[in-house]
Backbone as a printed PyTorch tensor [residue, N CA C, xyz], in Angstrom:
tensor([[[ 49.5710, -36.7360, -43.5080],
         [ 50.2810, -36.6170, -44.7560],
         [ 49.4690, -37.2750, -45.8720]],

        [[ 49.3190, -36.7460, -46.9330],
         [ 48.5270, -37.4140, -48.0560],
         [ 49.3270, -38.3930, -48.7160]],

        [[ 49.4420, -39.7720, -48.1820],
         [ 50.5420, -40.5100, -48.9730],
         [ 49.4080, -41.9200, -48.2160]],

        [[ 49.6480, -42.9790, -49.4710],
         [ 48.6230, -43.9560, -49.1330],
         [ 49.2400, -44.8070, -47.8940]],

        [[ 47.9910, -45.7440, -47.4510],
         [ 48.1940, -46.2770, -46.5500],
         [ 49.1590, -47.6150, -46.9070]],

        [[ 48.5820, -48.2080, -47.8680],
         [ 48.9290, -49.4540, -48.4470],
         [ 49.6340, -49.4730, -49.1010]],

        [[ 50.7570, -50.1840, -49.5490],
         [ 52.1440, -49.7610, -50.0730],
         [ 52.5490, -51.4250, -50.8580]],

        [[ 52.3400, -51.7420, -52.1910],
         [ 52.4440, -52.4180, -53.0470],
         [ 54.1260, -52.6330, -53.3890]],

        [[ 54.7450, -53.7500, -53.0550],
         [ 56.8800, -53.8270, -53.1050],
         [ 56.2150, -55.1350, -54.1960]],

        [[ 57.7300, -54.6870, -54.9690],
         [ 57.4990, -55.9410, -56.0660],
         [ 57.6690, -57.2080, -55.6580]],

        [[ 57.2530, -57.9330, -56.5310],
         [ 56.7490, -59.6150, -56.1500],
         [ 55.5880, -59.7680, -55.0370]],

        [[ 55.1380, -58.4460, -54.8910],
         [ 53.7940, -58.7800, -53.6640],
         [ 52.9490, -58.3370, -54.7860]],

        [[ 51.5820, -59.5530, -53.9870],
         [ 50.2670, -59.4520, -54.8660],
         [ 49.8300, -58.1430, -54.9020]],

        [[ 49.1280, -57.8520, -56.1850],
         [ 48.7240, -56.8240, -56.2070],
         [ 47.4490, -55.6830, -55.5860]],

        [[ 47.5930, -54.7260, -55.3000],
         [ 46.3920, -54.3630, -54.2860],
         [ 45.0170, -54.3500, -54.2390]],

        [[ 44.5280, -54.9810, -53.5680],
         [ 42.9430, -55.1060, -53.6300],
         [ 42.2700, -53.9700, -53.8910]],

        [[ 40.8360, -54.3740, -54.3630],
         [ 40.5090, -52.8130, -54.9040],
         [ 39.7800, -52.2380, -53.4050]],

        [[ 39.7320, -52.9840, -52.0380],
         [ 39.3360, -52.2370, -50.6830],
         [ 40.5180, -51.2830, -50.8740]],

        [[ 42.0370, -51.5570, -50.7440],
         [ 43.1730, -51.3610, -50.4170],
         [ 43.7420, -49.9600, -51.3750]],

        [[ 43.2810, -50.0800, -52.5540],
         [ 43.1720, -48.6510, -53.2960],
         [ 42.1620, -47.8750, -53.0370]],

        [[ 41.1120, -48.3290, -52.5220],
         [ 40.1690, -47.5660, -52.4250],
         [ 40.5370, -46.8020, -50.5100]],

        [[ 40.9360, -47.2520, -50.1510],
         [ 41.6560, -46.7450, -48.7020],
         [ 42.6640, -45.8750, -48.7440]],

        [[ 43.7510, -46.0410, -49.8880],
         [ 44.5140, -45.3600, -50.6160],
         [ 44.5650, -43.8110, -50.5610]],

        [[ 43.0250, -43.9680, -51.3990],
         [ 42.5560, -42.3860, -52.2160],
         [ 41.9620, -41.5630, -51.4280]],

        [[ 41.3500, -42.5760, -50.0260],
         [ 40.1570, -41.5140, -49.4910],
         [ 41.0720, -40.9710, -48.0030]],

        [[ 42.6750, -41.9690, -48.4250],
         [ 43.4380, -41.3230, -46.8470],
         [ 43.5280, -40.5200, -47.5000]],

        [[ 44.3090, -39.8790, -49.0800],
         [ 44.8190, -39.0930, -49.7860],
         [ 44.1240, -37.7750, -50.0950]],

        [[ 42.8070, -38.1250, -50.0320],
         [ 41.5970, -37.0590, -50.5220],
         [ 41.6850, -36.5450, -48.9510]],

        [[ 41.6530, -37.2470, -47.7930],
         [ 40.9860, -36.7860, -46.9010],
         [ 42.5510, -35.8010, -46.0430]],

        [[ 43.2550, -36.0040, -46.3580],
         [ 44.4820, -35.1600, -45.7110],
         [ 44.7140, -34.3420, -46.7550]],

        [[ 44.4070, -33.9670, -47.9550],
         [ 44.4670, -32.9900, -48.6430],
         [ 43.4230, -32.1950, -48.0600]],

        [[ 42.2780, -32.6630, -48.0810],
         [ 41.3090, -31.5730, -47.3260],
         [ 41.4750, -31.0690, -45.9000]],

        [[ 42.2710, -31.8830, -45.3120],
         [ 42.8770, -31.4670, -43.6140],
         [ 43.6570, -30.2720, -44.1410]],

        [[ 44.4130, -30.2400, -44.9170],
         [ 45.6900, -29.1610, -45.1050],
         [ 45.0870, -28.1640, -46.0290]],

        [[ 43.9820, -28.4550, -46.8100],
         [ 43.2300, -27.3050, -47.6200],
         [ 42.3490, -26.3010, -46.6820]],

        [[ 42.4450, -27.0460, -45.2880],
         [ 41.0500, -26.0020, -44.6590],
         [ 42.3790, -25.6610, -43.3480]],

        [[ 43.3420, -25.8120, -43.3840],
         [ 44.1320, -25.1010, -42.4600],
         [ 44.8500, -23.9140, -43.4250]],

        [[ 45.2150, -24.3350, -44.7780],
         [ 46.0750, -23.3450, -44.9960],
         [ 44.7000, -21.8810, -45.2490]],

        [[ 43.6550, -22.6540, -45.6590],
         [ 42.5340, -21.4490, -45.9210],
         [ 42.7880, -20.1190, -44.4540]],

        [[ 42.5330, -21.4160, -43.0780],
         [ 42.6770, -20.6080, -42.2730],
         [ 42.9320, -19.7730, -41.4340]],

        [[ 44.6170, -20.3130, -42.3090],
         [ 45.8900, -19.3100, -41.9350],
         [ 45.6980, -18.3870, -42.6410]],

        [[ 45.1520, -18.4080, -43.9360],
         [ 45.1330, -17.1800, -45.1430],
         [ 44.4880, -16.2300, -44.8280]],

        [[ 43.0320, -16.6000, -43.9860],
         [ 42.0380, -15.8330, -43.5000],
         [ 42.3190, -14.7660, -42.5170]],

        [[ 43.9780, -15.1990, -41.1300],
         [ 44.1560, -15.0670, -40.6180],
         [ 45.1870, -13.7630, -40.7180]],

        [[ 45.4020, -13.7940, -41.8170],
         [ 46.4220, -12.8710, -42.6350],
         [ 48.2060, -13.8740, -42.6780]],

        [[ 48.1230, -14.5540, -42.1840],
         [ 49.3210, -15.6000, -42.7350],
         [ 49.3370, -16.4680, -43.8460]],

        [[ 50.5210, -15.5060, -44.9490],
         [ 50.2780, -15.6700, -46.3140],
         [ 51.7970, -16.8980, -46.2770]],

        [[ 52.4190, -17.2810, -45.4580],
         [ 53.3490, -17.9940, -45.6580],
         [ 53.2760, -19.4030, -45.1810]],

        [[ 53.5030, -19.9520, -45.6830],
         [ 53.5350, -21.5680, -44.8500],
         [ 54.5550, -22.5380, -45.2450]],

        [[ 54.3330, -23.8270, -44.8770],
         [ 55.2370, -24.3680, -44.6430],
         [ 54.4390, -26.1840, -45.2170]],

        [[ 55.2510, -26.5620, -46.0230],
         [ 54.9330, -28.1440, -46.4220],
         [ 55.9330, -29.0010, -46.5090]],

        [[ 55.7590, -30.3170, -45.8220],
         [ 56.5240, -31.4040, -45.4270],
         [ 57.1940, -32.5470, -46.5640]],

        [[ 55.9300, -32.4250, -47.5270],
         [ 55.7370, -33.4360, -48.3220],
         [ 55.1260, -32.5670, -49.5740]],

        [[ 55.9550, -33.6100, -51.0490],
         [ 55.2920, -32.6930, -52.1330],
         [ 53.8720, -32.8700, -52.1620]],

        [[ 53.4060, -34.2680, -51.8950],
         [ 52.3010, -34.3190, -52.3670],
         [ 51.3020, -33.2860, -51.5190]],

        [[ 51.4910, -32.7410, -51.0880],
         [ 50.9170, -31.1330, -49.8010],
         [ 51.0630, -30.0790, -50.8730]],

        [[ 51.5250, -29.8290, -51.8570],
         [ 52.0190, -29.2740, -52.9870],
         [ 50.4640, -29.0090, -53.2360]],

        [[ 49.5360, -30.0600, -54.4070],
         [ 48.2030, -30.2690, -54.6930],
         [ 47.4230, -28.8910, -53.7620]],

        [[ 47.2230, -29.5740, -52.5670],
         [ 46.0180, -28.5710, -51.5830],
         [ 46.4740, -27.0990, -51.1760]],

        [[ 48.1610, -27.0290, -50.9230],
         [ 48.5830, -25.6340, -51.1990],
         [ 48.0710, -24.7810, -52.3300]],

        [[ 48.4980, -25.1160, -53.5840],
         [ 47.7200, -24.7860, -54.9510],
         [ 46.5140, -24.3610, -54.5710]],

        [[ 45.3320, -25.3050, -54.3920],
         [ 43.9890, -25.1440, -54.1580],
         [ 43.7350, -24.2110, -53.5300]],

        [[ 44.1210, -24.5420, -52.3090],
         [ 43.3220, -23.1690, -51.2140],
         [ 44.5860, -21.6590, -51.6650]],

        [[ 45.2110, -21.8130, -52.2390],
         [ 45.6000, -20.4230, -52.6350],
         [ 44.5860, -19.9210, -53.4130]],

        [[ 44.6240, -20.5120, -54.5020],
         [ 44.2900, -19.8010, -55.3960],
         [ 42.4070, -19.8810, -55.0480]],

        [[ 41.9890, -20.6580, -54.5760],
         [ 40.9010, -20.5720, -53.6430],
         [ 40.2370, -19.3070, -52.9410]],

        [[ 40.9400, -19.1600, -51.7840],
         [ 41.4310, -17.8760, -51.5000],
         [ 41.4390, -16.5860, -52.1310]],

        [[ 42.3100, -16.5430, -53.2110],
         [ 42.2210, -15.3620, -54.0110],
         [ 41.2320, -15.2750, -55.0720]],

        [[ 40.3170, -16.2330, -55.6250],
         [ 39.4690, -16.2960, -56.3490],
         [ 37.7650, -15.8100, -55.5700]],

        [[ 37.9220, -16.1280, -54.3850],
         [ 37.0460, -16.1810, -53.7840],
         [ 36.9340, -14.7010, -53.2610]],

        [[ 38.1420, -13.8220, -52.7670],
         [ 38.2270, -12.6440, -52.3190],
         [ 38.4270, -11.4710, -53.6050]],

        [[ 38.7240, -12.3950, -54.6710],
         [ 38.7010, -11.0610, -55.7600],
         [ 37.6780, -10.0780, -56.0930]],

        [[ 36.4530, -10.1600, -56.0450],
         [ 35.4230,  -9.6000, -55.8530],
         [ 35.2700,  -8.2120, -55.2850]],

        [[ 35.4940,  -8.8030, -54.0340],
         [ 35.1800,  -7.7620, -52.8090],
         [ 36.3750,  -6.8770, -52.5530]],

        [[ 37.4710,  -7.4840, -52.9080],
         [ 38.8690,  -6.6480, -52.5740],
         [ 39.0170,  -5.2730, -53.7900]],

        [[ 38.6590,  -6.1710, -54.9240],
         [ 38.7630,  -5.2350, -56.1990],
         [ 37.5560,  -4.0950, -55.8260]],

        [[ 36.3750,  -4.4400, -55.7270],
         [ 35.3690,  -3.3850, -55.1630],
         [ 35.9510,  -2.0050, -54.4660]],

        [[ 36.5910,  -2.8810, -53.2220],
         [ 37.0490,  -2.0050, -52.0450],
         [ 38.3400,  -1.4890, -52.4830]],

        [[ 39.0910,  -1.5620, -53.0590],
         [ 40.3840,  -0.9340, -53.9750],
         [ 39.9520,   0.2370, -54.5090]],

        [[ 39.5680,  -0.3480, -55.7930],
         [ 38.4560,   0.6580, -56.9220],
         [ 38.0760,   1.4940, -56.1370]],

        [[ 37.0300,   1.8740, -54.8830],
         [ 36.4540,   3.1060, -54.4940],
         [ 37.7010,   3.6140, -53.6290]],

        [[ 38.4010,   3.0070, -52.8960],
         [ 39.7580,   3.5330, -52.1490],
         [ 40.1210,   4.3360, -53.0480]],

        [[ 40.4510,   3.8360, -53.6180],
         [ 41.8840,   4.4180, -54.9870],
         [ 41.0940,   5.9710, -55.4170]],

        [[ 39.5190,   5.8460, -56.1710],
         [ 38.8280,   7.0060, -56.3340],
         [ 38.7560,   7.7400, -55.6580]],

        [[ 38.5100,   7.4500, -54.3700],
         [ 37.9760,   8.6390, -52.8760],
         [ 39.2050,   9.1500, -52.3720]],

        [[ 40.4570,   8.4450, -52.7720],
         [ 41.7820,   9.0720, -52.4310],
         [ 42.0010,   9.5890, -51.2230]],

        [[ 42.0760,   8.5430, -50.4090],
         [ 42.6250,   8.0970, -48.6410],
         [ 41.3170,   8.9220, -48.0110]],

        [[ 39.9020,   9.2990, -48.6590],
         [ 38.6690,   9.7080, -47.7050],
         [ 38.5060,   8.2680, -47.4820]],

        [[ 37.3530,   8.5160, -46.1340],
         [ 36.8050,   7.3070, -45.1410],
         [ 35.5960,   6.8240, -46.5700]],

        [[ 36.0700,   5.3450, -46.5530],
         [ 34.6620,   4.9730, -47.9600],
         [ 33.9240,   3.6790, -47.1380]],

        [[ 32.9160,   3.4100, -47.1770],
         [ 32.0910,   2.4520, -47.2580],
         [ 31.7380,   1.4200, -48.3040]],

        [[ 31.5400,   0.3920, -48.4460],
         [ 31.6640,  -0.6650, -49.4190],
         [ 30.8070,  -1.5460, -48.9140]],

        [[ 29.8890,  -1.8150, -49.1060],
         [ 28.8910,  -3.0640, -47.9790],
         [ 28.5580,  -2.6640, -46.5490]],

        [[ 29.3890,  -3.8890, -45.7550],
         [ 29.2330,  -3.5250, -44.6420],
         [ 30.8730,  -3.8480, -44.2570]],

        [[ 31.6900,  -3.3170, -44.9310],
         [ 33.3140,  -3.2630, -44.4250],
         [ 33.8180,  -1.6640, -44.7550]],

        [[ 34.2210,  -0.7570, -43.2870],
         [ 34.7690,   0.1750, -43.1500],
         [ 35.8410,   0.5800, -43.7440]],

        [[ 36.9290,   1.3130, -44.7090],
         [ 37.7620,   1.4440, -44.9140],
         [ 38.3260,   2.3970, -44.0300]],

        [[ 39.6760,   2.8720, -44.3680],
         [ 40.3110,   3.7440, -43.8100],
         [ 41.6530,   4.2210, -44.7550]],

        [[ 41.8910,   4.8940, -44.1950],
         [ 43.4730,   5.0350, -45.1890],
         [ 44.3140,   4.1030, -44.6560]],

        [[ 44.5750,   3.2180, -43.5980],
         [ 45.7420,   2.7190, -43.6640],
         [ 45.4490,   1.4220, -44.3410]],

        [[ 43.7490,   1.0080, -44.4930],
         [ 43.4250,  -0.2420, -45.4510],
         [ 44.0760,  -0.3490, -46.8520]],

        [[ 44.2660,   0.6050, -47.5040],
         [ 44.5210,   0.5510, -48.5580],
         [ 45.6370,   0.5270, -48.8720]],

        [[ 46.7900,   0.0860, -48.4740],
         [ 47.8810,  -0.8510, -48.6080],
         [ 47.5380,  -2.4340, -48.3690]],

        [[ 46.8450,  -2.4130, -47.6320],
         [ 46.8500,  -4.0000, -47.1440],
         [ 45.5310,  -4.5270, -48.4530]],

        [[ 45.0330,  -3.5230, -48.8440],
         [ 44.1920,  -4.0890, -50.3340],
         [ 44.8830,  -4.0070, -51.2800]],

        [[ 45.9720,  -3.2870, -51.2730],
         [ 46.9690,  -3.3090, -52.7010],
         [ 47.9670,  -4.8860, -52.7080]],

        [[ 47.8190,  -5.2850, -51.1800],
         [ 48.8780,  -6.0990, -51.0590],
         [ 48.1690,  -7.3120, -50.9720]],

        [[ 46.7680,  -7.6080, -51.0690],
         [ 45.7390,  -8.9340, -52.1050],
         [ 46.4830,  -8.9620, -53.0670]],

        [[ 46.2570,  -7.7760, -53.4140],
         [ 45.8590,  -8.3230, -55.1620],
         [ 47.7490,  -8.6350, -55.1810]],

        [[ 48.4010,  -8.0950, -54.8770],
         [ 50.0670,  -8.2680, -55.2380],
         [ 50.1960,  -9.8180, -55.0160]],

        [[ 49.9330,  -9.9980, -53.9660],
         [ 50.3560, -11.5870, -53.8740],
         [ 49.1220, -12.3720, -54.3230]],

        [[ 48.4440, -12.2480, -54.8400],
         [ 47.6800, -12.7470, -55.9830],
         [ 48.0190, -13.0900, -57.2450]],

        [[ 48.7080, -11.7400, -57.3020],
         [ 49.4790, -11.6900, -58.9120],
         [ 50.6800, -12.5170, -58.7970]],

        [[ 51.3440, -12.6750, -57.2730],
         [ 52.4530, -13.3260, -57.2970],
         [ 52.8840, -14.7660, -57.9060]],

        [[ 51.2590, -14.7830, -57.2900],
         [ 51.2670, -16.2870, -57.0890],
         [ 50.3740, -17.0520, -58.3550]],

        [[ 50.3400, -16.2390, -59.1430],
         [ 49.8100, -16.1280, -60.5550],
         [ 48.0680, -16.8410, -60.3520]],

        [[ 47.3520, -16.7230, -59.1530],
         [ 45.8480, -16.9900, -58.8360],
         [ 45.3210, -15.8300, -59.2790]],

        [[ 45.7860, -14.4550, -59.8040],
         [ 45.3310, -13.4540, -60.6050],
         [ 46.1800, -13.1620, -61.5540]],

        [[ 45.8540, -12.4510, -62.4330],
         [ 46.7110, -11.7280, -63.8850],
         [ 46.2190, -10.4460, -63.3000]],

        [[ 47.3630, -10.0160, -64.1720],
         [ 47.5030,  -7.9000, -64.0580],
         [ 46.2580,  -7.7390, -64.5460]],

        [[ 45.8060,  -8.0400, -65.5800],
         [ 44.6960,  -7.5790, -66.3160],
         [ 43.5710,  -7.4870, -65.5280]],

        [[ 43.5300,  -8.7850, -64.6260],
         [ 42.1700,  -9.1700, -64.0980],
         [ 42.3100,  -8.0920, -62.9540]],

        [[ 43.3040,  -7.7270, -62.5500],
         [ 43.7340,  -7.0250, -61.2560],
         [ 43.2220,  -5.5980, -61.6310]],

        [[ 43.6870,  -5.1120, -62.8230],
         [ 43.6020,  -3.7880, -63.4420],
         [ 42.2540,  -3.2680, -63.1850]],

        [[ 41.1070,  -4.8950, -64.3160],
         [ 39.8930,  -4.2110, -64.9920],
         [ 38.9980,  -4.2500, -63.0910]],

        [[ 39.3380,  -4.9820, -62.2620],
         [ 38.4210,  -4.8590, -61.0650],
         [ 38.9170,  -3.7800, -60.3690]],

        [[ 40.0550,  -3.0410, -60.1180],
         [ 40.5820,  -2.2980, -59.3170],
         [ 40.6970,  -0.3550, -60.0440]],

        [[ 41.1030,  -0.6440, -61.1490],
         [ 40.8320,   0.6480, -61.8910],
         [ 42.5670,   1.2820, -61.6010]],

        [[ 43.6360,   0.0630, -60.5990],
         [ 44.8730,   0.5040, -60.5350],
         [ 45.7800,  -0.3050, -61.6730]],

        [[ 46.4390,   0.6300, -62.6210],
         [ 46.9140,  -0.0980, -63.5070],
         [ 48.4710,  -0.9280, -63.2600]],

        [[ 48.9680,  -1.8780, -64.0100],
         [ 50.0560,  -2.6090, -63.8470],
         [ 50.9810,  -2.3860, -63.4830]],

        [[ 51.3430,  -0.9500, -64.1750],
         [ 52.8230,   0.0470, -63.3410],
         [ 52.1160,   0.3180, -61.8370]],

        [[ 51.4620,   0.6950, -61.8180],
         [ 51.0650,   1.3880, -60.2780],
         [ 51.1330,  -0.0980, -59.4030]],

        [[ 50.7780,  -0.9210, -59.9400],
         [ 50.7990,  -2.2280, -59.0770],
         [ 52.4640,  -3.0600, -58.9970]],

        [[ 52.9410,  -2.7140, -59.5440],
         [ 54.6080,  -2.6410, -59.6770],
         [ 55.2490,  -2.1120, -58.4510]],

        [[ 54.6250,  -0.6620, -58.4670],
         [ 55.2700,   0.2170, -57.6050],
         [ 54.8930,  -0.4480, -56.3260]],

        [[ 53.6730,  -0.7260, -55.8890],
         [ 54.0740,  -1.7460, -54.7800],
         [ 53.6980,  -1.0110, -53.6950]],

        [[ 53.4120,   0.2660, -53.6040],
         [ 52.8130,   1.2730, -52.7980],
         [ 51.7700,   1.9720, -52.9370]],

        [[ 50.9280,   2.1860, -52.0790],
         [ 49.6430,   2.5470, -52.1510],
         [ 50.1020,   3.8650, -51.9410]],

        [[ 50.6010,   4.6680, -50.9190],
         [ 50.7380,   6.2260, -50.8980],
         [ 52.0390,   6.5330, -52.4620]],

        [[ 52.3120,   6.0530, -52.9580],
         [ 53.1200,   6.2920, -54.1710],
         [ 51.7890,   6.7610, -55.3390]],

        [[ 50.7640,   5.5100, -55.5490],
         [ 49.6870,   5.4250, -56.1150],
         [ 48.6330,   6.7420, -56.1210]],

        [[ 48.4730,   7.2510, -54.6720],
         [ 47.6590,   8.2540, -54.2900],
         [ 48.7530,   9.2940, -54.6020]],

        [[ 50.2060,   9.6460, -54.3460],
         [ 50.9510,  10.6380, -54.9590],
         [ 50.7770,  11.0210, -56.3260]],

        [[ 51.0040,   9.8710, -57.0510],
         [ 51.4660,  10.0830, -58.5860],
         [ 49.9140,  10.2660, -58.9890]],

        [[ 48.7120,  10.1260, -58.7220],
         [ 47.0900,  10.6240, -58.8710],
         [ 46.9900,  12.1010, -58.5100]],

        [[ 48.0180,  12.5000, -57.8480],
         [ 47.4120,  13.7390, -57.4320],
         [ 46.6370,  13.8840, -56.1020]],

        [[ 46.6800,  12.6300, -55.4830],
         [ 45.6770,  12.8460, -54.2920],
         [ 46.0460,  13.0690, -52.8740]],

        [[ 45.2940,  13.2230, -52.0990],
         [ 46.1590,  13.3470, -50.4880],
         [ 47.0590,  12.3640, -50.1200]],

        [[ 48.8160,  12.1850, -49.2660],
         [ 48.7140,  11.5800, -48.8160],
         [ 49.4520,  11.2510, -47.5100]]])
């Protein structure tokens, strides 16, 4: 839990600077315990979790938006040509698409936006899917209302 070790009650002397300094680095160092688990639940595709304590609040924040900052790139890439090639097999690097990917890339960027670690805008100008279409919340709705196979 990120909560200090040393615990200062009134009329007790005040804390040594070892004793703050033990403080910060339990505090720093269990924020980073819970920043590289929730990463690796995220990675895992488990977008939900669970915190005990507010101060767990902090490293939640982080590795979210972590997470989605870090994957905006490549997701928007792989959207953008999805969305164009309209449910054909596309290539992007070295990650395969398919048609059933492209819900689960619409549904980055959604809980991205949810979680306000992206804006519509930013979502829009990388993906080429605009704000209503990202509303709708469906990728074969998206490829319908385009005109495309689905």
């Amino acid at each position: 839990m990120p909560v200090p070790v040393h615990r200062h009650a009134a009329g007790d002397a005040p804390l040594t600077a070892a004793q703050v300094a033990a403080n910060r680095a339990r505090v720093h160092h269990a924020w980073k315990l819970h920043f590289d688990d929730i990463q690796h639940s995220l990675i895992g595709g488990f977008y939900q979790g669970w915190d005990l304590h507010p101060a767990q609040l902090v490293s939640r924040y982080a590795a979210l938006y972590a997470f989605f900052l870090d994957g905006i790139d490549a997701a928007g890439a792989r959207l953008k040509n999805f969305v164009e090639k309209a449910a054909q097999a596309t290539l992007v690097g070295d990650v395969f698409d398919d048609a059933a990917t492209g819900q689960g890339l619409l549904n980055f960027f959604l809980r991205g936006i949810n979680s306000a670690a992206i804006t519509e805008g930013e979502a829009e100008r990388l993906t080429g899917v605009t704000a209503d279409e990202f509303r709708e919340r469906s990728f074969v709705k998206i490829l319908k209302n385009r005109g495309g196979p689905v």
